[in-house]
C-alpha positions in Angstrom: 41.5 4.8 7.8 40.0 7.8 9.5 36.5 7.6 10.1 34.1 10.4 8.2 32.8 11.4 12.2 35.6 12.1 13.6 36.4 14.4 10.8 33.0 16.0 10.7 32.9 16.6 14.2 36.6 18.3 13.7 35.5 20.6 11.2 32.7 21.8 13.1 34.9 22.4 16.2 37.3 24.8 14.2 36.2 28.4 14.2 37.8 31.0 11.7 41.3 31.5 12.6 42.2 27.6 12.8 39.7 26.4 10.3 40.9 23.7 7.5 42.4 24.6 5.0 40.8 23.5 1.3 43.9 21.3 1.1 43.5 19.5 4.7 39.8 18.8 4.1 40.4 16.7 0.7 43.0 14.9 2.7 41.0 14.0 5.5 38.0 13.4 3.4 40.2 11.1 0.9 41.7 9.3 4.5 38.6 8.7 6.4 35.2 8.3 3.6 35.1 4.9 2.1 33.1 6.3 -0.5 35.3 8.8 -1.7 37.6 6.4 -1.8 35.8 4.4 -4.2 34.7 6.9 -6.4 38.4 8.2 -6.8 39.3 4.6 -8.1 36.6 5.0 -10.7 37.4 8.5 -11.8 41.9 7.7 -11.7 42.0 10.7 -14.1 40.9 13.1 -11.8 43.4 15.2 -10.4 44.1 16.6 -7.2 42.9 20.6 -8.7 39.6 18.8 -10.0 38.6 17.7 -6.3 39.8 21.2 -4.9 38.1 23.2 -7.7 34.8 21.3 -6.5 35.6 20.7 -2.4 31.8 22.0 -1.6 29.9 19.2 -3.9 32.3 16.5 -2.8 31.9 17.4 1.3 28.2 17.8 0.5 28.1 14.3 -1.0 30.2 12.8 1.6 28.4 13.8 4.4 24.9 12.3 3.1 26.6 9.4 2.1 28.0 9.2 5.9 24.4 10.0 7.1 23.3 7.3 4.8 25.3 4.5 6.3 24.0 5.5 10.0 20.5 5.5 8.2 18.0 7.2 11.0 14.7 6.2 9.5 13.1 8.6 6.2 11.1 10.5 9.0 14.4 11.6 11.0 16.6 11.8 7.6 19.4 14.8 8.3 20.3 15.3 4.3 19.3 18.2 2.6 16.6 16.4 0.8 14.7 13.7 3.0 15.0 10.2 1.6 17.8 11.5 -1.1 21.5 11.8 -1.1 24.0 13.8 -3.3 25.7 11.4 -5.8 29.0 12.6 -7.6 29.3 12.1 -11.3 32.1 13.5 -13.8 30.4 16.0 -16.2 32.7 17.5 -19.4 36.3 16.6 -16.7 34.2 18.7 -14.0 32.9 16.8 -10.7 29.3 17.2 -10.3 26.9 16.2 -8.4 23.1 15.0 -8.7 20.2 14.1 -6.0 19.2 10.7 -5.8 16.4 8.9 -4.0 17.6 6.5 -1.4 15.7 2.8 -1.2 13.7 4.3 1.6 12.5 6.7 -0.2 12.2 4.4 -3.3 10.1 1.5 -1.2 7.6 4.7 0.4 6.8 6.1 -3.1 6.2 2.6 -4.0 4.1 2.0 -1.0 2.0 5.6 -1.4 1.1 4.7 -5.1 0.0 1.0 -4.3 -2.4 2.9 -1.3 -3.8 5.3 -4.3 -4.6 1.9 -6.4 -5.7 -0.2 -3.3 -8.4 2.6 -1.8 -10.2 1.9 2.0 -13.0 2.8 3.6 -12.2 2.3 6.9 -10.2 -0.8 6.7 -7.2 -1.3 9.5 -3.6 -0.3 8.4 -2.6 -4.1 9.1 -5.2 -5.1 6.4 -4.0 -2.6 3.6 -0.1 -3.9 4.2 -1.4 -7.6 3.9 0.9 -9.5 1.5 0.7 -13.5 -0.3 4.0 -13.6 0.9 3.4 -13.1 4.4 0.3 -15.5 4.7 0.6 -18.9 6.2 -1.4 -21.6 4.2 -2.5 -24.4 5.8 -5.8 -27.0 5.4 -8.2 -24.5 6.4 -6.7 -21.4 3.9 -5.1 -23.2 1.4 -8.4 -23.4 -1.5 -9.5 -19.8 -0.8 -5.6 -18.2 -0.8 -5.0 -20.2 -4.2 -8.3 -19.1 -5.3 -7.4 -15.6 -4.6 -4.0 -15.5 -6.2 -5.6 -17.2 -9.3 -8.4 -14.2 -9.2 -5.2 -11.8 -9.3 -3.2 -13.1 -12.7 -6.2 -13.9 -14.1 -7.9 -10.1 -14.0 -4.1 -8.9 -14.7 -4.2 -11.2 -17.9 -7.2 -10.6 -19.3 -8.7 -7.1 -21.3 -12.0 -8.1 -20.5 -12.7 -9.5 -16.5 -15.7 -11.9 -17.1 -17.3 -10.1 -13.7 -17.0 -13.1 -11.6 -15.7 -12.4 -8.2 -14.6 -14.2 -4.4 -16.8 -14.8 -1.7 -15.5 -15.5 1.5 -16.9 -17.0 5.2 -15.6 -18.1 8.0 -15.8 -17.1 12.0 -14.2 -14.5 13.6 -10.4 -13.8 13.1 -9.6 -16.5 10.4 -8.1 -14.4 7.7 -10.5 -13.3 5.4 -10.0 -9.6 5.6 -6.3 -10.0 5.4 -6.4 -12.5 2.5 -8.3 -9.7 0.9 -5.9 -6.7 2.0 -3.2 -9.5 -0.2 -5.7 -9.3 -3.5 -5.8 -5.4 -3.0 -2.3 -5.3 -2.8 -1.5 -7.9 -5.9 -4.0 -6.2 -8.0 -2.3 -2.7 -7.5 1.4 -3.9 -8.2 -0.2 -4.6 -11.5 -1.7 -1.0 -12.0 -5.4 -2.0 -11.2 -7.7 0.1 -8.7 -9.4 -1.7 -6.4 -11.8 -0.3 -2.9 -12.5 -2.1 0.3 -14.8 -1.2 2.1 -15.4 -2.5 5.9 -19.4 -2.9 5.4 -20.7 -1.5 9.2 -18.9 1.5 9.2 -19.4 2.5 5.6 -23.0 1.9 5.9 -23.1 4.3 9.4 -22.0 6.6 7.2 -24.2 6.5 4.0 -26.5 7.4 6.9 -24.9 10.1 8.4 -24.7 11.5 4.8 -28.3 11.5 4.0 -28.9 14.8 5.1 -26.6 16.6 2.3 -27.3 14.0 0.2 -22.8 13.1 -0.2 -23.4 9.6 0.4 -24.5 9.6 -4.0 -20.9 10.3 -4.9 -19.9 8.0 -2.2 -21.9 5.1 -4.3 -20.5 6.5 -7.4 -17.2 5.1 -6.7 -18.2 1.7 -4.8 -20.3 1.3 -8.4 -17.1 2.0 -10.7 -14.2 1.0 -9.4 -12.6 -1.9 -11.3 -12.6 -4.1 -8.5 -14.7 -3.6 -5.3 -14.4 -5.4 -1.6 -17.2 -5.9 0.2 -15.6 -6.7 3.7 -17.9 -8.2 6.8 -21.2 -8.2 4.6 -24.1 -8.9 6.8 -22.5 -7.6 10.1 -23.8 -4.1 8.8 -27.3 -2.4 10.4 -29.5 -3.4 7.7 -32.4 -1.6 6.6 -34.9 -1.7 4.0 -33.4 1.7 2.3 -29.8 0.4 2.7 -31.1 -3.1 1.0 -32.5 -1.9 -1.7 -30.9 1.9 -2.8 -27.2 1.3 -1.3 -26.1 -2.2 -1.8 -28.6 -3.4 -4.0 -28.2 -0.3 -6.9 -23.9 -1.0 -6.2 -24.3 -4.6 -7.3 -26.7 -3.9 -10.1 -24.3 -1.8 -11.4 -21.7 -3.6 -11.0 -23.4 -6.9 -12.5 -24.3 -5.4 -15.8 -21.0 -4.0 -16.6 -19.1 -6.8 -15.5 -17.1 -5.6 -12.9 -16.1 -8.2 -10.5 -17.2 -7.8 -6.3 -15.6 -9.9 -3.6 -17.0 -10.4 -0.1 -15.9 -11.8 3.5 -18.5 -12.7 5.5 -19.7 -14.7 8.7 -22.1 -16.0 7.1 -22.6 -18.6 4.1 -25.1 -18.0 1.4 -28.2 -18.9 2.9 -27.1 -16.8 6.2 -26.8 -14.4 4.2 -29.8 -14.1 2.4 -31.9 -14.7 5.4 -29.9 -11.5 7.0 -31.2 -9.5 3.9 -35.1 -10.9 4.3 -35.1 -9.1 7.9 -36.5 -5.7 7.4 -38.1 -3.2 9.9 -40.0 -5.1 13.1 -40.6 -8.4 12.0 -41.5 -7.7 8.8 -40.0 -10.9 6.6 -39.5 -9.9 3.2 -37.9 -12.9 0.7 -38.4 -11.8 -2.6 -36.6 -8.6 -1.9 -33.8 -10.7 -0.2 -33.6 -13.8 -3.2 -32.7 -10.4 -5.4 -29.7 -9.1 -3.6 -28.9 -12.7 -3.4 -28.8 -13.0 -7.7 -26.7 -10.3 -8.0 -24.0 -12.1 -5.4 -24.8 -15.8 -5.7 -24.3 -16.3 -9.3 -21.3 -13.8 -9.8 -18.9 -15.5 -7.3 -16.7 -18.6 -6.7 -17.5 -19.5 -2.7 -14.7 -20.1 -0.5 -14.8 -21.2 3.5 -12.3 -20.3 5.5 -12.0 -22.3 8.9 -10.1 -22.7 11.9 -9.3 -20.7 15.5 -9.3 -17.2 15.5 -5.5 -15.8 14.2 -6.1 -12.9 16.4 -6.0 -14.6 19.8 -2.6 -15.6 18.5 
């Protein structure tokens, strides 16, 4: 069998006085592409004036199908289309063609509608592609990543979430962002929005926005979104304002209409709460901390994550 290059590159060589004939492309075409080949097996009523009378849709089809097989990557795709090729069909005894997406293309749609369901702020591109089926569980994961995966089917199954949410420790570099990235990603293959939010650098900028007053529509969605991620609470640059009008109006919110919140954190509970109590100076101030901590304490299964840190590995 003739292969499809050589007969591409021959047709391109040939200027106008020795180009193919109509007759001596179907041969070569029927000779060197497999998936001609196939499709006239199909289609054994075809005949020979049927492929002539429509030589253009079969070379167009054969040629993506060639450029297929030596598959470049969707950003360096040669066909007409990017991530589609021409597929021939019979029509009324008339061979036709029509465009079809390629599994590239199908797997980046897929990929670009989970990242509209699993929303960031500012949460690394190795986090938003975390997967279940790419984490290894061991003694130290294992209740947290089960947890997690229970969290998933369970919001999936029911019409009414019951609000209660994750909350996650651990040191530096165990997992917990990533095993969060794999509940984002679960929650969206089942059609549910979710937004995580990396704490530090969303709180910088609530501040930045003060000025023209954005950062309100900014809280809007943190307060609505079916489920919200609270990633690296505590590590943010607290202060009284962000205490009390940012994170402590988001969970109120989100408490009284049931929406569930998950959080990774360095620090357990009690860390946590005493991170809250610091406020300007020295200033301690506990009652203001103990109610940030009802809004979290009560709404969440806790979960330690421990071991070395995964990204010295």
């Amino acid at each position: 069998m003739e292969s499809v290059s050589k007969f591409m590159q021959e047709l391109s060589k040939k200027g106008p006085r020795d180009i193919l004939s109509p007759e001596e492309q179907l041969d070569k075409m029927l000779r060197s592409s497999s998936y001609l080949q196939k499709f006239a097996e199909e289609h054994s009523d075809l005949t020979r004036d049927d492929y002539l009378r429509s030589l253009s849709t079969v070379y167009e089809a054969v040629k993506e199908h060639y450029y297929c097989d030596k598959c470049p990557g969707l950003d360096n795709c040669p066909n007409l289309v990017k991530g589609h090729y021409y597929e021939l069909e019979v029509q009324s005894g008339q061979i036709v063609s029509r465009l079809v997406p390629c599994q590239i293309q199908l797997a980046y749609e897929e990929d670009q509608r989970t990242r509209k369901l699993m929303r960031s702020y500012h949460v690394s591109e190795e986090t938003l592609k975390a997967s279940f089926n790419h984490m290894d569980m061991d003694g130290s994961n294992k209740d947290a990543i089960r947890a997690a995966m229970h969290f998933c089917t369970q919001f999936a199954e029911k019409e009414k979430p019951d609000g209660k949410g994750l909350y996650v420790h651990g040191g530096f570099g165990v997992g917990k962002s990533y095993l969060m990235g794999a509940i984002g990603r679960e929650l969206s293959h089942n059609k549910i929005a979710s937004l995580m939010v990396y704490m530090p650098d969303f709180i910088r900028e609530v501040k930045e926005s003060l000025a023209d007053q954005s950062y309100v529509s900014k809280l809007e969605r943190l307060k609505d979104i079916p489920v919200l991620i609270l990633d690296d609470i505590g590590a943010e640059n607290l202060t009284p304002w962000i205490r009390d009008e940012v994170i402590g109006v988001i969970l109120h919110h989100r408490v009284n209409n049931h929406l569930p919140t998950l959080y990774t954190s360095n620090y357990a509970l009690e860390e946590l709460e005493e991170h809250f109590a610091i406020s300007n100076g020295s200033r301690i101030e506990l009652t203001k901390a103990r109610r940030i901590m009802e809004r979290i304490r009560h709404y969440v299964e806790v979960y330690e994550i421990e071991g070395s840190n995964r990204r010295k590995k």
